[in-house]
C-alpha positions in Angstrom: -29.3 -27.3 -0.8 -30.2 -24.3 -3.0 -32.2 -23.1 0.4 -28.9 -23.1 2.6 -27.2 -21.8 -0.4 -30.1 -18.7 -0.5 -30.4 -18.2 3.3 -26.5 -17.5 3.8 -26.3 -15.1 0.7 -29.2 -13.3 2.5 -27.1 -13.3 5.5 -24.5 -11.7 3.6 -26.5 -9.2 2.2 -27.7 -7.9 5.3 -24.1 -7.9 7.0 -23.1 -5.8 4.0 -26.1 -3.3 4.2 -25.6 -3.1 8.1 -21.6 -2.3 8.3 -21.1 -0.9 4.2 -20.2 2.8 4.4 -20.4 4.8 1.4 -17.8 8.0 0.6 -19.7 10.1 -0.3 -17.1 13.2 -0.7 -13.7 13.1 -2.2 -11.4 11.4 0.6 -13.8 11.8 3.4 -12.8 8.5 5.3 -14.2 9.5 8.6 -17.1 7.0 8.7 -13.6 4.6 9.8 -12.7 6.7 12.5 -14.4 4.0 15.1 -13.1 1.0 13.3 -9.3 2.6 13.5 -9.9 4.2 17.0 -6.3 3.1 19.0 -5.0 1.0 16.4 -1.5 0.6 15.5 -1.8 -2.0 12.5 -4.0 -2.0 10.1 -4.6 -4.4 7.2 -5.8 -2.7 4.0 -6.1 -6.2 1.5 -4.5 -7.4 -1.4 -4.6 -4.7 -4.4 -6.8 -5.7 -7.4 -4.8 -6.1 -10.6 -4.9 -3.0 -12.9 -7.9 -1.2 -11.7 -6.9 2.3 -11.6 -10.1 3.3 -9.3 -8.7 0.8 -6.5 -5.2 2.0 -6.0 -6.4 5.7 -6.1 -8.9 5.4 -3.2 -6.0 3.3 -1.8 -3.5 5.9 -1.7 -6.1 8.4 -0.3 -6.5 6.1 2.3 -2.8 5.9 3.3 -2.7 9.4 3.0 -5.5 9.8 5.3 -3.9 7.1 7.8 -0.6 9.2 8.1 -2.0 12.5 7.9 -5.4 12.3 10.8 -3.7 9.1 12.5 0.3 9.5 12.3 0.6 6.0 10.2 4.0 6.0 9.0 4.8 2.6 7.1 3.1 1.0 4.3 4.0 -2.6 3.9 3.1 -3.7 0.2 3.1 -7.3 -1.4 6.2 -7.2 -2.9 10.4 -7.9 -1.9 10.9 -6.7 1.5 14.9 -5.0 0.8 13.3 -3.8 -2.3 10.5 -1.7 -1.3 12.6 -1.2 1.6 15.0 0.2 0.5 13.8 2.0 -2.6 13.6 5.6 -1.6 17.0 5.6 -0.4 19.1 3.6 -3.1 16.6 5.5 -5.6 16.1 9.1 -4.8 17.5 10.9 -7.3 15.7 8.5 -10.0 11.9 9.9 -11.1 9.0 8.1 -9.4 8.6 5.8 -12.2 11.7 4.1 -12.3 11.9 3.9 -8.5 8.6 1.7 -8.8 9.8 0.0 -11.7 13.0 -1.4 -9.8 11.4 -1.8 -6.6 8.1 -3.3 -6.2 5.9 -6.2 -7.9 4.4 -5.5 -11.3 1.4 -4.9 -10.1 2.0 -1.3 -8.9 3.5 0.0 -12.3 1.1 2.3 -12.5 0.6 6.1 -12.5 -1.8 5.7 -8.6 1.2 4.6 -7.0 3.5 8.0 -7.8 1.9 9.6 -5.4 3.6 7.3 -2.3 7.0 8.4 -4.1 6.2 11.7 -4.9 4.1 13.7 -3.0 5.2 15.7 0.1 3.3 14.4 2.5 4.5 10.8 1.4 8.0 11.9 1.9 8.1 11.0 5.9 6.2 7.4 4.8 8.8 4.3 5.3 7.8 2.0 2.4 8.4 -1.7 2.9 7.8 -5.0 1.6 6.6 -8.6 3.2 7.9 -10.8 0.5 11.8 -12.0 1.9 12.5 -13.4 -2.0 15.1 -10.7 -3.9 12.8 -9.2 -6.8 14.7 -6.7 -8.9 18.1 -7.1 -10.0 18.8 -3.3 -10.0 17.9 -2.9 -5.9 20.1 -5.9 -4.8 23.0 -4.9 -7.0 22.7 -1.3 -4.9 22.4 -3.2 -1.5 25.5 -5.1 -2.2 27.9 -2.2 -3.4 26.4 -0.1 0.1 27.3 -3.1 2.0 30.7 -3.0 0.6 31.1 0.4 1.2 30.0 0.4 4.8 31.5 -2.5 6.4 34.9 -4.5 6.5 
């Protein structure tokens, strides 16, 4: 058993050391450049849990995405209306209270500013892939728009 065991984490190794890439400058993401070649959707992963490092190279990445590829919406884990609708219901609130009313715990952090704050984020449509309402504040906003736009 411990053989099999052995034999596939060698496998594994060697996959890793065959297709790893490492960045080795800043936000040089080029080495993806053949794995992202005509692609329309692309699946980034779950975020880690409070790991700073992770959401940084994250948001470089999206960055890079929409800036050398024209990707222009993020879908996050967290309430679709919500991060939906954040920017719009939100503007004129800072970046930090926009995430805090809009999306999962998990991005309360100072990484994810830069999707709210930065210019080149500004033309990004946030959304969200969970249908279940998340934040009070948000659906209160939806409902009083709804009001005031139909009969």
């Amino acid at each position: 058993m411990n053989f099999v065991r052995e034999k596939t984490r060698n496998r594994w190794k060697e996959q890793i050391k065959r297709t790893a890439s490492e960045i080795k400058e800043g936000n040089d993401f080029s080495f993806i450049e053949h794995f992202i070649k005509d692609k329309r959707i692309i699946l980034l992963g779950e975020n880690s849990h409070g790991i700073a490092d992770y959401f940084t190279i994250k948001t470089d990445l999206i960055r890079y995405l929409h800036q050398y590829h024209e990707f222009h919406v993020v879908v996050l884990e967290s309430g679709l209306l919500e991060a939906t609708l954040c920017k719009q219901f939100l503007s004129n609130d800072s970046p930090e209270k926009q995430i805090q009313n809009s999306l999962l715990d998990i991005y309360h952090n100072e990484e994810m500013k830069a999707l709210f704050s930065e210019e080149w984020a500004q033309t990004i449509t946030l959304s969200g892939m969970d249908p279940q309402p998340t934040y009070p504040l948000t659906s209160e906003l939806m409902l009083d728009w709804i009001k005031n736009h139909t009969d």
